[in-house]
N, C-alpha and C positions, 0 to 999 in steps of 0.2 A: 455705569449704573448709579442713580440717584435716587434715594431712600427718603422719600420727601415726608418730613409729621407734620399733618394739614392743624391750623387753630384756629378758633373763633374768636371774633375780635372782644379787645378787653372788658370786663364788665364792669371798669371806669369806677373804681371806689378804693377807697385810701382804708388801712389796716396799719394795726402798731406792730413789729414781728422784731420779736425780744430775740437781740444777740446781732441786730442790726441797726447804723449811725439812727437815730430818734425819728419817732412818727412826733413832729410837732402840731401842738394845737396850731389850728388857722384860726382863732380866735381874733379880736379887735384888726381884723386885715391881717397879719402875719402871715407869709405865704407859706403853703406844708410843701419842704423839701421834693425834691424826686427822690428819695429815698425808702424803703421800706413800703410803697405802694404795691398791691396786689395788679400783675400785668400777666400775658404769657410770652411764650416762648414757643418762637418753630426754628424745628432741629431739621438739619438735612444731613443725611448719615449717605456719605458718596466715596466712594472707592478709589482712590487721585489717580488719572491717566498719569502723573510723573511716576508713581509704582508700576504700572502696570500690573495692577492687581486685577481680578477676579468682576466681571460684571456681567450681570444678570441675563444681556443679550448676546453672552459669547458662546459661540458655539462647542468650547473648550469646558463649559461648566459642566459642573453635576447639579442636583437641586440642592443636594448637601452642602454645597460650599458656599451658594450665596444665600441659603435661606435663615432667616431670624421668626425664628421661635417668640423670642423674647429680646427686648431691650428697656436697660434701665440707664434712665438719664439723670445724672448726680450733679445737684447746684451747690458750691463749695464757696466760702466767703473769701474775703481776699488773707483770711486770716488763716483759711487753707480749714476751716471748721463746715463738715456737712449740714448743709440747710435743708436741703429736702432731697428726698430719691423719690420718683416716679416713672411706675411698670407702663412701660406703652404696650397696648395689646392691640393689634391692627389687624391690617389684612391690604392685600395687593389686588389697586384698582386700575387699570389700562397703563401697568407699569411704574406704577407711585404706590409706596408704602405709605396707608393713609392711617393716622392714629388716633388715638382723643388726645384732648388737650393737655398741654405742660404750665399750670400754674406757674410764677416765677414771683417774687417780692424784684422791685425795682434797686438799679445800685449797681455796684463792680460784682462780676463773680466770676468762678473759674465754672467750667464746663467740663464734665468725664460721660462717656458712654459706654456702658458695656450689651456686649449683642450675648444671646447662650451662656450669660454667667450661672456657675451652680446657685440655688438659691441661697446656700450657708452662707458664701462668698456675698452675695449680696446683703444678705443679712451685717454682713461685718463689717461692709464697707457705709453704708448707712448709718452706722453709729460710731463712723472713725475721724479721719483727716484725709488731706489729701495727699501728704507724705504716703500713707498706706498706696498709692498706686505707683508712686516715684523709688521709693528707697525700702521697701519694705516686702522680703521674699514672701510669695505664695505659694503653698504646697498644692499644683494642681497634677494627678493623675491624668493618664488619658480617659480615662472616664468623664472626669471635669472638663477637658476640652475638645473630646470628639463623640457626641453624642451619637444614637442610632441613627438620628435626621439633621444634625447641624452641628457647626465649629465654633466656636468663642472664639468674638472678636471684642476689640477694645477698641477707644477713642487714644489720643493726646490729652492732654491736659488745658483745655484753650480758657483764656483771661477773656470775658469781653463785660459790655455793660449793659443791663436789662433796662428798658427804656420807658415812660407810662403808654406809649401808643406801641399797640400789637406788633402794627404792623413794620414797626423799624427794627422788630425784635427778630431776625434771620439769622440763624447763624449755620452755616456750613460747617460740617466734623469729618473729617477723613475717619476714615476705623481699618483693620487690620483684624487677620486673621493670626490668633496667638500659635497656631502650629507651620510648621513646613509638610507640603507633602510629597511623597515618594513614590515614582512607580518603578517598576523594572520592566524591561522587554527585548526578548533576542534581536540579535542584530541579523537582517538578512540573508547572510552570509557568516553565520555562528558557528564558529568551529569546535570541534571538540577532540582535547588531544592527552600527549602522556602516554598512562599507561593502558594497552589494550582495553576493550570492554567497553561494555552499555550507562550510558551516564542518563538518569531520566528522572521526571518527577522532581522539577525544578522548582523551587517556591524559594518565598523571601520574606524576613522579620525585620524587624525593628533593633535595634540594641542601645544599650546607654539612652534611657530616656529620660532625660533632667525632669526634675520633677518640683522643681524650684524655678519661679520666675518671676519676673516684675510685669505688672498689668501692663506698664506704660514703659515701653523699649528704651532706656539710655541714649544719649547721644553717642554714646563711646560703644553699643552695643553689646555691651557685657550684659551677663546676668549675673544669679549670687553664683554660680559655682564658678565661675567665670577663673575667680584667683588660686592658683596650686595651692594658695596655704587654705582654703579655704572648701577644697576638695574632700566630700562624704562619702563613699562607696556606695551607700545606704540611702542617698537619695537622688539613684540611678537606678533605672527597673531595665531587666533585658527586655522586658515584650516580647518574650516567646516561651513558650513552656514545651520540651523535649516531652510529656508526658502527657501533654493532648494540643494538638494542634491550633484546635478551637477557642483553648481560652485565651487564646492571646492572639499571635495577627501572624500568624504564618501563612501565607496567598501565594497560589501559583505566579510566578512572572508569564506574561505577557507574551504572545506570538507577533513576530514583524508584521510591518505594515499595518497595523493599526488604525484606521483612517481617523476615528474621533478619540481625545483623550477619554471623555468621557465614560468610552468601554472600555477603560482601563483598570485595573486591580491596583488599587492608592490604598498608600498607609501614609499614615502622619506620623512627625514628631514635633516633640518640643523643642521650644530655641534654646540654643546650645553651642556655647561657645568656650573659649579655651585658652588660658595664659599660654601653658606648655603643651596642648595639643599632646597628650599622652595619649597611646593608644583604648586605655580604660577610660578616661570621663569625655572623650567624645565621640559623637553617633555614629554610629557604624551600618550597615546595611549587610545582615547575615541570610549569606544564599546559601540551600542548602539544598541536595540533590541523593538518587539513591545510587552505587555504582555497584555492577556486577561482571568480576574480572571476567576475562575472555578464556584465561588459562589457573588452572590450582594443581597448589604442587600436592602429589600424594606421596606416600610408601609405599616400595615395594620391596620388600625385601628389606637389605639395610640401601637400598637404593632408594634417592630422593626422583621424580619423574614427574614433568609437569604434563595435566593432561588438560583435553578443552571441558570449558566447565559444562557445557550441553551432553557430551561424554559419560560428564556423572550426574548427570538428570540436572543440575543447576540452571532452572530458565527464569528465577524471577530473585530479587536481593533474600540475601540471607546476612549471617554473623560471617566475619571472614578476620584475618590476622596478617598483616602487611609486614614483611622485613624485607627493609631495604640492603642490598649487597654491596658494597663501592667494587666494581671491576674494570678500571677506576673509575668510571660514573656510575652513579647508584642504578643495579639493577633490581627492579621491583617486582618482590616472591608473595603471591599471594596462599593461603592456607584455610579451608577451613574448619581445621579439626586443631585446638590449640595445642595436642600435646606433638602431634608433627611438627609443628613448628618452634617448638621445644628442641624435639631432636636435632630440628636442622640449625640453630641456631649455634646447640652446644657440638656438633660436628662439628661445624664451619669457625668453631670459638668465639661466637659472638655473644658477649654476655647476655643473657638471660633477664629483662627487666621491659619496663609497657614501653620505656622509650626506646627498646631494638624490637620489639614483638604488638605493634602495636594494633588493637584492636577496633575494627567500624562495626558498631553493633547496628546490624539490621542494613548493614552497607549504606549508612549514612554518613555524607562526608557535606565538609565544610569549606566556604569562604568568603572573606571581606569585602566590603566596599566599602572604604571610607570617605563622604561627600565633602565636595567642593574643597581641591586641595588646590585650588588657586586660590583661594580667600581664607589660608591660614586652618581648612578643615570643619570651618565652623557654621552652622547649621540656624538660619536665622529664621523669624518667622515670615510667612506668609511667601514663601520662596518654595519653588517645583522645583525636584530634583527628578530630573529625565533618565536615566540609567539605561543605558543600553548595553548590553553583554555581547561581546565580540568573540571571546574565545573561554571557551572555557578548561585547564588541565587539570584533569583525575588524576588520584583519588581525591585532590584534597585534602583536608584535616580531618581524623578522625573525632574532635569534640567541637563544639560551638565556643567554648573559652577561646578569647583572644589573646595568643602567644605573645611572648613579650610586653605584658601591657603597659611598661612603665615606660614604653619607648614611642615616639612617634613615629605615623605612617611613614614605609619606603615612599618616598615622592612617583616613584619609575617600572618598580621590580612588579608592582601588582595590579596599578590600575594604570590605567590609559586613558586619560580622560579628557573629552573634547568638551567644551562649557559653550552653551549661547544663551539667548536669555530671550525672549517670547512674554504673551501674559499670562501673569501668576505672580512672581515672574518663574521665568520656566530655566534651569541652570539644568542642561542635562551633559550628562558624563556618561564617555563607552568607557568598557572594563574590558580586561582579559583576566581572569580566574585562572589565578595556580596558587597552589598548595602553600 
């Protein structure tokens, strides 16, 4: 897809524009510079087949991901000093994004574009440098970069020369979408294993969402959190809130076979990447399900006796309490009255504490995906991450905090993951889910 800004040709008049090499008199013959001449400028904002990114006539789109709202085109001197930002506000004509025109003074400049920027952000970046898009952390929210109708994209930073005839003035800009997006979807053939019982009501969040980024990707593809020493807890948001579903992005996963991405439940994140690949500062994908055992242990008497939970009317999740037995492999008691599970603990001498008694409130249990652990873990933008779930084993964790956080992903023990790459591009990984 190519994102063409149509322009009328120059209106051929020479202007002084202070903080640029001299508008000289042409007086006695003297010739006036090409410099500092009022010319324009067409922009073509195209999506590069070497990404394999996201275009307009793929049948893999949403309208979300390739539509522009807004784009703001920033002329920077070679001195790296903002000369002008100008709003294109268009509209799509037989597949060309047609705009009004881009003023430009003639002379060397650098070129930035941003598609969906917040307007604050653009406000700042218009009265900055062009450092601010290279070296300089942005605090965007997912609010900032995934709006109700569109994604924030951004250009590169390109050098070229505005010229006095219009029409030598083309320049082509690749742009990039600044998030990754996510879907999840059973595998055909999804098993579900472990301990006895109904595992259902699958859905999937977001976690670790950097909230620090650079407009304009590094070479080396780091971001600011990029460095251990340089690691904030505080400017990581989970994207999921345990206390309403709604306000943050918790989405059912997806049924197999699928035929169009399109009808897919996608969440984004930010790019996110990672010195030490600790389990806390990089993205995780938290699935999260409701399970209700098959069997609960009751009292009778001083006798412990497991009965079937339909038995005791138990047909839909409730609060329950898991103690695990080693005899020698852990066998799994479930309870749902906590002071039985008290007794049986201190019968059997198992200290008494939430790590031998531990509780799934409302029989929600947890677990990880952690993306693309072929590439270090790290989480780049404008890259689909395809997740497919192959197995999943209950109960799971009983909290959404990631165990061990100061360690990195098992490579083997938890996901399984098969990578190919498609447009987006598409990196999708199968999982198998255990606890």
């Amino acid at each position: 897809m190519k994102i063409t800004i149509l322009k009328q040709k120059s209106i051929g008049y020479a202007i002084c524009m202070i903080g640029l090499a001299g508008c000289i008199s042409s007086d006695n013959g003297i010739e006036t510079p090409d410099t500092g001449i009022l010319s324009e400028l067409t922009i073509k904002l195209a999506f590069p087949a070497v990404e394999h990114l996201r275009a307009g006539g793929d049948p893999n789109a949403t309208e979300k991901e390739v539509k522009i709202e807004t784009a703001n085109v920033f002329i920077y001197t070679p001195q790296g000093f903002c000369e002008s930002q100008t709003a294109i506000q268009g509209e799509w004509k037989d597949g060309v994004y047609v705009s009004t025109q881009i003023p430009a003074a003639t002379g060397e400049k650098k070129i930035f574009v941003g598609v969906n920027l917040p307007s604050p952000l653009v406000d700042k970046l218009k009265n900055g440098m062009s450092n601010e898009l290279t070296q300089v952390p942005q605090t965007l929210t997912v609010n900032d970069l995934v709006t109700a109708n569109a994604l924030a994209m951004t250009s590169p930073l390109i050098a070229c020369e505005v010229k006095k005839q219009a029409s030598e003035n083309v320049l082509t800009v690749p742009i990039k979408r600044l998030t990754a997006k996510i879907t999840v979807e059973k595998s055909p053939s999804l098993e579900t294993g472990g301990a006895a019982g109904k595992t259902e009501n699958i859905v999937f969040a977001v976690a670790n969402f950097n909230q620090r980024s650079f407009l304009i990707q590094p070479d080396d593809k780091h971001d600011p959190n990029w460095s251990g020493a340089a690691f904030n807890p505080n400017e990581f948001l989970p994207r999921y809130d345990e206390t309403n579903d709604a306000a943050y992005s918790f989405v059912p996963i997806n049924e197999a076979n699928i035929s169009q991405i399109t009808a897919y439940n996608a969440l984004y994140a930010s790019e996110n990447t990672s010195e030490l690949h600790r389990k806390k500062e990089i993205t995780r994908v938290l699935v999260r399900a409701v399970f209700t055992p098959d069997s609960i242990v009751v009292k009778e008497g001083t006798r412990f006796v497991n009965k079937h939970a339909t038995a005791l009317g138990i047909t839909s999740p409730v609060d329950f309490w898991l103690i695990a037995v080693p005899r020698p492999e852990n066998e799994l008691l479930f309870f749902t009255t906590y002071s039985i599970a008290v007794d049986y603990a201190t019968t059997n001498a198992i200290p008494v504490n939430d790590a031998n008694i531990v509780k799934y409130t409302g029989g929600k249990c947890y677990w990880d995906m952690f993306l693309n652990k072929n590439n270090s873990w790290d989480v780049q933008r404008n890259d689909y991450h395809q997740c497919v779930i192959n197995r999943i084993m209950a109960p799971g964790r009983a909290l959404p905090s990631v165990p061990d956080p100061d360690n990195p992903p098992p490579a083997d023990t938890e996901i399984d993951a098969n990578i190919t790459v498609t447009p987006w591009t598409v990196i999708a990984d199968e999982y198998n889910l255990v606890p």
